[in-house]
NUKOLVEX-732703 format. One line per field, with one value per residue (C-alpha): residue number from 1; residue in three letters; z, y, x. Coordinates in nm, 4 decimals, decimal comma. Layout:
N
num	(NUM_...)
residuo	(ALA_...)
w	(Z_...)
v	(Y_...)
u	(X_...)
This chain:
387
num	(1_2_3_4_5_6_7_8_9_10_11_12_13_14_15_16_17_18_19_20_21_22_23_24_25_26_27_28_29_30_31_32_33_34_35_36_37_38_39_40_41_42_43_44_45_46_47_48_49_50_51_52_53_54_55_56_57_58_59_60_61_62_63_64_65_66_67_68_69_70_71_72_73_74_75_76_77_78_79_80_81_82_83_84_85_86_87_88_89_90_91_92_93_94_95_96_97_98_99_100_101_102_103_104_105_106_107_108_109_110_111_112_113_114_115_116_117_118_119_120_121_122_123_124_125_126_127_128_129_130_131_132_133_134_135_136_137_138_139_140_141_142_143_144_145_146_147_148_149_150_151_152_153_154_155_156_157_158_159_160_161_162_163_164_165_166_167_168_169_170_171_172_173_174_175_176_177_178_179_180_181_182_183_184_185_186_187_188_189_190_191_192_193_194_195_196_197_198_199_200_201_202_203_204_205_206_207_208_209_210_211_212_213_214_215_216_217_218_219_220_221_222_223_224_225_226_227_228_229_230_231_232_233_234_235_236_237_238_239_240_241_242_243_244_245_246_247_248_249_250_251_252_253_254_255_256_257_258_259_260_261_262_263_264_265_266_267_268_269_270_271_272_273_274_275_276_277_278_279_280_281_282_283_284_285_286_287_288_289_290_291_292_293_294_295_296_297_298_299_300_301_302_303_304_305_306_307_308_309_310_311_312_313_314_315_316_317_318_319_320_321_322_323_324_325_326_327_328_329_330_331_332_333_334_335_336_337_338_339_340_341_342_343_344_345_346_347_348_349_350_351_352_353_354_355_356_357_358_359_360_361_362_363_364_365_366_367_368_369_370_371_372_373_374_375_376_377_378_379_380_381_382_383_384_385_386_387)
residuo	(UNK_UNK_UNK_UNK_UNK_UNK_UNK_UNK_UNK_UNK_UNK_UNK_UNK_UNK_UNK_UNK_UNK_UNK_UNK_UNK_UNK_UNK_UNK_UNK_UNK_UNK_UNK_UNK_UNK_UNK_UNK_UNK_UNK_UNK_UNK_UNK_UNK_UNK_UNK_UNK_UNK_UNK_UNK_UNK_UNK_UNK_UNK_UNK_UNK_UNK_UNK_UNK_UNK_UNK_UNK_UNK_UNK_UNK_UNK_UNK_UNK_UNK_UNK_UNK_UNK_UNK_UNK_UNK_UNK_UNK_UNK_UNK_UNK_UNK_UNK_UNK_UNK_UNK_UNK_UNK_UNK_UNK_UNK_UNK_UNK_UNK_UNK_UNK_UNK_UNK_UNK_UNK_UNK_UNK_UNK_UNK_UNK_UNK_UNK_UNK_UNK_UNK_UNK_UNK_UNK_UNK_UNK_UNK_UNK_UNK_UNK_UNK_UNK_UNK_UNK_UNK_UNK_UNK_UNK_UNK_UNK_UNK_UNK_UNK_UNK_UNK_UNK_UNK_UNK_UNK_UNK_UNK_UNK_UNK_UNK_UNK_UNK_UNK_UNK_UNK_UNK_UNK_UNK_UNK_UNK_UNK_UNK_UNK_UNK_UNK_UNK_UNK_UNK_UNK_UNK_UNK_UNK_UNK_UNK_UNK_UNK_UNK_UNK_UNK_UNK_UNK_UNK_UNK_UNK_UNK_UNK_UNK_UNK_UNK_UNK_UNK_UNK_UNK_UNK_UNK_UNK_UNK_UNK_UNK_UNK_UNK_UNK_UNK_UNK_UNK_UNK_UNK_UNK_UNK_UNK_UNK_UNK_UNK_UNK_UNK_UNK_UNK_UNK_UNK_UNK_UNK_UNK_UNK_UNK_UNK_UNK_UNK_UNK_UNK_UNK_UNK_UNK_UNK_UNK_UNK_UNK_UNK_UNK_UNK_UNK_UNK_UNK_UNK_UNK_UNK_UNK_UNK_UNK_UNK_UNK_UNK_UNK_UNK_UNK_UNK_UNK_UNK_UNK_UNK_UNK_UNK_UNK_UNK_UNK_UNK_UNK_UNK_UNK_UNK_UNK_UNK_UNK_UNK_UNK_UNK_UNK_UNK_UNK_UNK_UNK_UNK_UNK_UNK_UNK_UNK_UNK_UNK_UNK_UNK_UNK_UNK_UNK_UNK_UNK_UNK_UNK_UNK_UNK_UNK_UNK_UNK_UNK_UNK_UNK_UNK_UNK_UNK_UNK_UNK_UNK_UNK_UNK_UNK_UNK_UNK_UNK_UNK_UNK_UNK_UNK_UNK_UNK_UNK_UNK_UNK_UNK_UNK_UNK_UNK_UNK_UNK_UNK_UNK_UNK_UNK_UNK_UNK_UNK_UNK_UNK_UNK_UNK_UNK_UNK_UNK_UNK_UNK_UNK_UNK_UNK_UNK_UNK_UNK_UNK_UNK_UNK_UNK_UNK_UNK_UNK_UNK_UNK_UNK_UNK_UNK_UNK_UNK_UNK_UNK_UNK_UNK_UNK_UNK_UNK_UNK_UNK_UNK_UNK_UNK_UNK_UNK_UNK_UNK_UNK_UNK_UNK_UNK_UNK_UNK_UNK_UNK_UNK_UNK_UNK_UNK_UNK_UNK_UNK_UNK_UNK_UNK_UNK)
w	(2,3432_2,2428_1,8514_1,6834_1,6229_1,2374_1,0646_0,7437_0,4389_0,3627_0,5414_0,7172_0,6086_0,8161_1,0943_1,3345_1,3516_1,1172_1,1530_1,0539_0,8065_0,6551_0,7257_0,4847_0,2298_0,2128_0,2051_-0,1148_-0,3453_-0,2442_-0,3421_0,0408_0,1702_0,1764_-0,0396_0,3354_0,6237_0,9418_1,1376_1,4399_1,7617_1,9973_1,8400_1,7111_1,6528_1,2719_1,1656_0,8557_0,7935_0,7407_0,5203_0,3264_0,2999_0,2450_-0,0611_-0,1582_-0,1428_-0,3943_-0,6418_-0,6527_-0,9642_-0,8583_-0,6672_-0,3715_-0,2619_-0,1674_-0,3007_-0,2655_-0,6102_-0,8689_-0,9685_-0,8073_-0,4673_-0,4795_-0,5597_-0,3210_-0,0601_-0,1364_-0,1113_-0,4768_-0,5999_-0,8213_-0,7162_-0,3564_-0,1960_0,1057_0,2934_0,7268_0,9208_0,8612_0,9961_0,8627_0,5745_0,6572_0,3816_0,2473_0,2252_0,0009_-0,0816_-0,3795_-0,2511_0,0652_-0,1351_-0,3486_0,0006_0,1804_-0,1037_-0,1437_0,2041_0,1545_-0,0731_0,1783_0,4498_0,2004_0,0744_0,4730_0,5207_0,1894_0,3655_0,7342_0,7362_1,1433_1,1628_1,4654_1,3652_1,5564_1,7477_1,9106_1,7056_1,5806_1,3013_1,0559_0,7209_0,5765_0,3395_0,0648_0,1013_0,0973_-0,1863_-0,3354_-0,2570_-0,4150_-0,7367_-0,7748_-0,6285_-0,9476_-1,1950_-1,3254_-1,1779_-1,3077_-1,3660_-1,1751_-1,1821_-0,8215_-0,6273_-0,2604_-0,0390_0,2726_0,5358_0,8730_1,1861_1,0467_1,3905_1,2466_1,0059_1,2889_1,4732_1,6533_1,3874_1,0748_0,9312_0,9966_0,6582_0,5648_0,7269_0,5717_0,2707_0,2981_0,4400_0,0688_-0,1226_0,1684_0,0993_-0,2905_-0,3337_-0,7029_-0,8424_-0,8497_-0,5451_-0,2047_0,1314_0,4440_0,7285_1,0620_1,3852_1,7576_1,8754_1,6988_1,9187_1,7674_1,4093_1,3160_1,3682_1,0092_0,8980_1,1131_1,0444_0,6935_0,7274_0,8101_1,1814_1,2027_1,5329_1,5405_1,9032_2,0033_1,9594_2,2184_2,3570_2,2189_1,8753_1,8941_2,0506_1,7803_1,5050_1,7259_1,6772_1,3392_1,1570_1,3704_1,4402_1,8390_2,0779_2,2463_2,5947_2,4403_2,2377_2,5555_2,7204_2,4657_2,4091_2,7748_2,7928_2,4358_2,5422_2,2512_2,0076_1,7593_1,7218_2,1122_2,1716_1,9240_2,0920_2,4000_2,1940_2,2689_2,6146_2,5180_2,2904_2,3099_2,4974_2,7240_2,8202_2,9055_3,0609_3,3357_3,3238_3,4095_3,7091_3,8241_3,8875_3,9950_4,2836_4,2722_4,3730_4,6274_4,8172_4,9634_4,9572_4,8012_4,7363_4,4827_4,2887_4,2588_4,1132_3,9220_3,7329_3,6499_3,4802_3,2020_2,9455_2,9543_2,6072_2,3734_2,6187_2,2975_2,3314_2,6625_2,5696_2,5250_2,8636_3,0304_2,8564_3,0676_3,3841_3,3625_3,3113_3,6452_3,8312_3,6480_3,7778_4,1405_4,1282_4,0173_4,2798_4,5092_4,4773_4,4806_4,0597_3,9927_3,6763_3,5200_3,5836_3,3438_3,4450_3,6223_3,6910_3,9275_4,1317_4,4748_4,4175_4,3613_4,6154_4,8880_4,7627_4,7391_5,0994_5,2019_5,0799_5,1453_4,7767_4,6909_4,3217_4,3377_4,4459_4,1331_3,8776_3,9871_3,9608_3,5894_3,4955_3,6607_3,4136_3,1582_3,2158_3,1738_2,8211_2,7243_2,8212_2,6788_2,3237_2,3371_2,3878_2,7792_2,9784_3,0628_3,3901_3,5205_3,4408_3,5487_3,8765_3,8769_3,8370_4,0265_4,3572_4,2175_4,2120_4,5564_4,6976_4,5407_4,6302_4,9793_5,2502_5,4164_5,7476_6,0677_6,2201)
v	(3,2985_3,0049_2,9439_2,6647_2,4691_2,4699_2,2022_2,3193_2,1565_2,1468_2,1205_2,4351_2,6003_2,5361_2,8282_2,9261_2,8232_3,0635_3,0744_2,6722_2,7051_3,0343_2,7581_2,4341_2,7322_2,8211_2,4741_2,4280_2,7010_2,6223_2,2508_2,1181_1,9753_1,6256_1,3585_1,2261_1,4039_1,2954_1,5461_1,4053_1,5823_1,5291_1,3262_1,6402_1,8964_1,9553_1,7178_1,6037_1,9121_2,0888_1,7569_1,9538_2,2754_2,1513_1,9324_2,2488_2,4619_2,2409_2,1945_2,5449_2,7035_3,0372_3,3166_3,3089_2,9579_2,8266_3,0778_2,8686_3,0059_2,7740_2,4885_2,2805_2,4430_2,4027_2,0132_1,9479_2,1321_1,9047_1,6095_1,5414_1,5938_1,3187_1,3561_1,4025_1,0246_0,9843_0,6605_0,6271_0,2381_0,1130_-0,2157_-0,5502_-0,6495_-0,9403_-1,1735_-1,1013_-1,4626_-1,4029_-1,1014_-0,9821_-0,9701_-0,7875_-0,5203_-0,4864_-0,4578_-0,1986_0,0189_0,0197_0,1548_0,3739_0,5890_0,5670_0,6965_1,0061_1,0266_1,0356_1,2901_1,5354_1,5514_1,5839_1,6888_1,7876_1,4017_1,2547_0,8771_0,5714_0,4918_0,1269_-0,1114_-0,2382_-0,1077_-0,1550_-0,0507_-0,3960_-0,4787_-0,4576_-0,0764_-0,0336_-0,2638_-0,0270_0,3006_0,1642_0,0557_0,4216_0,5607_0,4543_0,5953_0,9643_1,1766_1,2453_1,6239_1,8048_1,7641_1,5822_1,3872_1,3393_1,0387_1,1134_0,8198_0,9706_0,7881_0,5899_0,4031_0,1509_0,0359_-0,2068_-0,2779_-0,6125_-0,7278_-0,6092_-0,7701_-0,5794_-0,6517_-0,3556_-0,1369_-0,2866_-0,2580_0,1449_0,1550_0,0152_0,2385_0,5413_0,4536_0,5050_0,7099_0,8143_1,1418_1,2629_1,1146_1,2890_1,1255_1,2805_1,0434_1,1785_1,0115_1,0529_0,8090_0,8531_0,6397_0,3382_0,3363_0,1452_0,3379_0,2601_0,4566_0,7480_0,7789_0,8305_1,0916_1,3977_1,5172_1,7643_1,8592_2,0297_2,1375_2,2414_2,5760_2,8711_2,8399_3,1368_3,0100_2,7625_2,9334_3,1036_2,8536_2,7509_3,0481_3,1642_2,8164_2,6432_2,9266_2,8528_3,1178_3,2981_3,0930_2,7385_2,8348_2,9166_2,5990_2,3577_2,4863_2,4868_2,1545_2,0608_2,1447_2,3098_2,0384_2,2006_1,8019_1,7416_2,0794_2,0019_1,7157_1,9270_2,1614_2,0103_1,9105_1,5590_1,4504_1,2024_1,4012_1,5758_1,2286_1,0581_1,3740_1,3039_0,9532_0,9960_1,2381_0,9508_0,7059_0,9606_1,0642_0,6718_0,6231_0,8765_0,7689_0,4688_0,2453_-0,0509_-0,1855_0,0962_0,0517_-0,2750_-0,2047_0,0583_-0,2290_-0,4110_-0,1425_-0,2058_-0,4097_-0,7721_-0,6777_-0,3831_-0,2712_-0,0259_0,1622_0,2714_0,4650_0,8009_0,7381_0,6896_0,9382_1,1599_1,0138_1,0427_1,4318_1,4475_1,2967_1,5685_1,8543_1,6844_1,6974_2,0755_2,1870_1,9614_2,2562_2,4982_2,5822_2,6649_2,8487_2,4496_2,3069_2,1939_2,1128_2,4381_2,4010_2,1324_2,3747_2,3294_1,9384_1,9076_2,1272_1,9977_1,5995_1,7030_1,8433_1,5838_1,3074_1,5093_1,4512_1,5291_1,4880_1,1171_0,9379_1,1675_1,0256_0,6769_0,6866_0,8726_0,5829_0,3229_0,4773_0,4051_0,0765_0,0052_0,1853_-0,0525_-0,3332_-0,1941_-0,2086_-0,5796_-0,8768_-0,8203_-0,7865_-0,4410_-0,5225_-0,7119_-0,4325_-0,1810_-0,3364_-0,3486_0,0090_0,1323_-0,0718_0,0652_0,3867_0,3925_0,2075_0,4690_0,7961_0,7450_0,8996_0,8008_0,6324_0,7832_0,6987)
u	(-1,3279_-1,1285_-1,0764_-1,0988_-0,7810_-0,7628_-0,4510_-0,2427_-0,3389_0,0308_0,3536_0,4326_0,7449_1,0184_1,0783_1,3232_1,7094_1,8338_2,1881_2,1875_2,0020_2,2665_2,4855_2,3623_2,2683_2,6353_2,7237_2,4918_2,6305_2,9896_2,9039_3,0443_2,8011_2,8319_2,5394_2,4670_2,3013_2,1534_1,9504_1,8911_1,7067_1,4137_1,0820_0,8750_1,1071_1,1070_1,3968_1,1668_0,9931_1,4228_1,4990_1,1843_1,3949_1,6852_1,5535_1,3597_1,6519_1,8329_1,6295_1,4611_1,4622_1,4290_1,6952_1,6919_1,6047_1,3484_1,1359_0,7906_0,6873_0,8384_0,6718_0,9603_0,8883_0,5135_0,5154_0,7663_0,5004_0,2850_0,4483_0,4188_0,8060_0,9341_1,2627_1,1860_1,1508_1,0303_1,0812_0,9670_0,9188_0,6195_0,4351_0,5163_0,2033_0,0077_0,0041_0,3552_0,4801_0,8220_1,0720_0,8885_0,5392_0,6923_0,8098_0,5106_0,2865_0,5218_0,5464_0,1608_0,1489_0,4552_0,2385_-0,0984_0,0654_0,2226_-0,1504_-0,2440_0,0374_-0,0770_-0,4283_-0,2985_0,0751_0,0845_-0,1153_0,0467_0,1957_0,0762_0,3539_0,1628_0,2744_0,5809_0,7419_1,0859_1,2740_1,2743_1,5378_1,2941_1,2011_1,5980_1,6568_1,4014_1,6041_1,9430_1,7371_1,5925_1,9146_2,1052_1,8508_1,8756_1,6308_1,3165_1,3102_1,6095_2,0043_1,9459_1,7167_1,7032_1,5803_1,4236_1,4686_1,2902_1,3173_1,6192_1,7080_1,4197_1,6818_1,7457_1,4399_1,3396_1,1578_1,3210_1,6542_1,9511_2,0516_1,8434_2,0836_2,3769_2,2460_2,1731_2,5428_2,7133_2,4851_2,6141_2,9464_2,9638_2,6618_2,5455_2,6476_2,2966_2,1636_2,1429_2,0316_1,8997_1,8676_1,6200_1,6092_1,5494_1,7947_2,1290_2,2883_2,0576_2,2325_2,4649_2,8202_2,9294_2,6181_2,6762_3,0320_2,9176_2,7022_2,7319_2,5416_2,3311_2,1560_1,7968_1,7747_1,4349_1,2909_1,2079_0,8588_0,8086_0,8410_0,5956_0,3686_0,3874_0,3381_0,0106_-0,1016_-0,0559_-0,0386_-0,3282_-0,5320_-0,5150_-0,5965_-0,2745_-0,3271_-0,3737_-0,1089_0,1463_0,0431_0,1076_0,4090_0,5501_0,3887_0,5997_0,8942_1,0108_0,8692_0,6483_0,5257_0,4751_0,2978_0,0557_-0,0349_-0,1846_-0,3827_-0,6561_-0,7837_-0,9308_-0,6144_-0,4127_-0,1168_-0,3501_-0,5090_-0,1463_-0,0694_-0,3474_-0,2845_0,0939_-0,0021_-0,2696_-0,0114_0,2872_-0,0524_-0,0408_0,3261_0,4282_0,0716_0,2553_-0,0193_0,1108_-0,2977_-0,3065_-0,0031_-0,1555_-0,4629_-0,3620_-0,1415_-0,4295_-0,6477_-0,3932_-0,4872_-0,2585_-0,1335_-0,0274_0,2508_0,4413_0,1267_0,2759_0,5924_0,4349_0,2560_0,5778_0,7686_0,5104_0,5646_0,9622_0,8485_0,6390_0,9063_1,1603_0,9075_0,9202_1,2793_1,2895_1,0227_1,2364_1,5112_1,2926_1,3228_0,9734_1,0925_1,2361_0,8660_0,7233_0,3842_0,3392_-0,0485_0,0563_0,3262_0,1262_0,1126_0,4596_0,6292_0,3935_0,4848_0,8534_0,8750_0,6818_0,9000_1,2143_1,2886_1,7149_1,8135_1,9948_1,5872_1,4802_1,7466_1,6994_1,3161_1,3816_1,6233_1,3486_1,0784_1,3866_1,4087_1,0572_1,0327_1,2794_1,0315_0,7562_0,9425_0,9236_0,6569_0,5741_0,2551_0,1904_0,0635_0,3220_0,5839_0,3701_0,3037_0,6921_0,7731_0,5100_0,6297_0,9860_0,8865_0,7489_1,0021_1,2668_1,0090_0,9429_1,0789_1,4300_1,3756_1,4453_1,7680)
């Protein structure tokens, strides 16, 4: 009988990668580590939830840290640390007409989304719309950066998902501005910067912090933390994590059957059973039963279907055991001998999926692109022709 999936009603305590985190614990007591971080790894993997321990670790008051006893540990649990700043891209405020009303605004929903996070902390974000670190919120940082802290020797400032520093719609000033405040940081100020895309930032900001890669975790490991922090039944708890890839954030997504992740999931086969049908009428139509607007609400979508065309390519040569998706093993070996699929058609129809989450990032019409990659797709998919 399956249980039901229960959520923490904190942030779970930070598991797995031991030997790094032996590492920044040395680096602590022997003072070495340097006031700038950036943690950077795949979307979901715990980048924010280690800026937790590592801010934890610090200002523990307690042997040895974190202990999660101290009052300094159990605030910072919760989200509630006053020296423990937490800063993440958040949607432009209607109605903010000049600088100061701007800043006013964004911190007002700064501190909603932390009161979302204290009720929810595994809460999935709504990646649809678009989203920046304004100037102002970093304005903000630098003021509070310069201040003593509140009630320990240090404070820390959390900036997750930093690649929004420069963002379509958000000034890039905001990123030069974080980079003078990197580049003679306060005594008693530390900064941990998270992000997926690394390669986004502005080189003067990563060459002044200092990297530190969270690669994902063993399936077994999160099958584990679906089990034990979200109460879900040993079998759920394998799938989602196969499915997550070793993303603690992903796999939650496919705990259950009618979520959001499960839902793409089937969508992104629908169109892959779409593609390599070679009927160009369908590609067509399935085009159109996306709505004309809203295309950022596609990237997780696609971000599935570059996965089914990585499990094609895998079944293609015959390794089951790098399949994802493994429910669909028949599927996949049958449409890969069919198509006599070879690894170069694979990477081009991976870096044609590419190419269209790029799109979807800006003002386009989801249909149009669609319809694009889908006739891409099966253009790149289909069989070679006899000779």
């Amino acid at each position: 009988m399956t249980r039901r999936v229960k959520m923490p009603s904190e942030p779970p305590r930070f598991r797995g990668h031991e030997e790094l985190r032996d590492s920044l614990q040395r680096a602590l007591a022997k003072e070495t580590l340097p006031a700038t971080v950036l943690i950077h790894g795949m979307p979901g993997c715990g980048k924010q939830t280690l800026a937790l321990w590592l801010a934890r670790t610090r200002l523990c008051t307690e042997d040895p840290a974190p202990c999660d006893r101290c009052t300094s540990c159990r605030v910072a649990l919760r989200l509630e640390h006053p020296d423990i700043h937490w800063h993440f891209p958040l949607a432009r405020p209607k109605g903010s007409h000049s600088p100061q009303r701007l800043a006013e605004l964004l911190e007002t929903a700064r501190h909603e989304r932390l009161a979302e996070l204290r009720r929810e902390p595994l809460r999935a974000g709504d990646g649809t719309g678009v989203k920046g670190i304004y100037l102002a919120a970093v304005l903000a940082i630098r003021r509070l950066a310069h201040r003593r802290p509140a009630v320990s020797r240090e404070q820390f400032f959390v900036v997750g998902d930093a690649e929004h520093l420069v963002p379509q719609e958000a000034s890039p000033e905001a990123a030069n501005a974080l980079l003078k405040l990197l580049e003679e940081p306060p005594e008693a100020s530390r900064f941990i910067l998270t992000s997926s895309k690394p390669g986004s930032l502005l080189d003067t900001i990563r060459s002044r912090a200092l990297p530190i890669h969270l690669p994902p975790l063993s399936t077994r490991e999160v099958a584990a933390f679906l089990e034990e922090e979200c109460g879900a039944d040993r079998e759920a708890a394998n799938r989602a994590a196969s499915l997550g890839q070793g993303s603690i954030g992903s796999a939650l997504g496919y705990l259950a059957a009618d979520g959001n992740a499960s839902r793409e999931r089937d969508q992104a086969l629908a169109l892959l059973r779409t593609v390599v049908g070679g009927r160009r009428a369908d590609s067509y139509r399935a085009a159109l039963d996306f709505r004309p607007a809203g295309a950022r609400g596609l990237l997780d979508l696609l971000a599935s279907l570059q996965l089914w065309i990585r499990d094609l390519g895998a079944a293609a040569l015959d390794r089951d055991d790098r399949v994802v998706n493994r429910g669909e093993l028949s599927f996949l070996r049958e449409t890969a001998r069919r198509l006599k699929i070879v690894p170069d058609r694979v990477a081009r129809a991976v870096g044609q999926v590419e190419e269209a989450r790029i799109l979807a990032q800006g003002n386009v019409n989801p249909q149009l692109f669609m319809a694009t990659l889908l006739l891409d797709l099966e253009e790149t998919l289909k069989p070679p022709a006899p000779r």
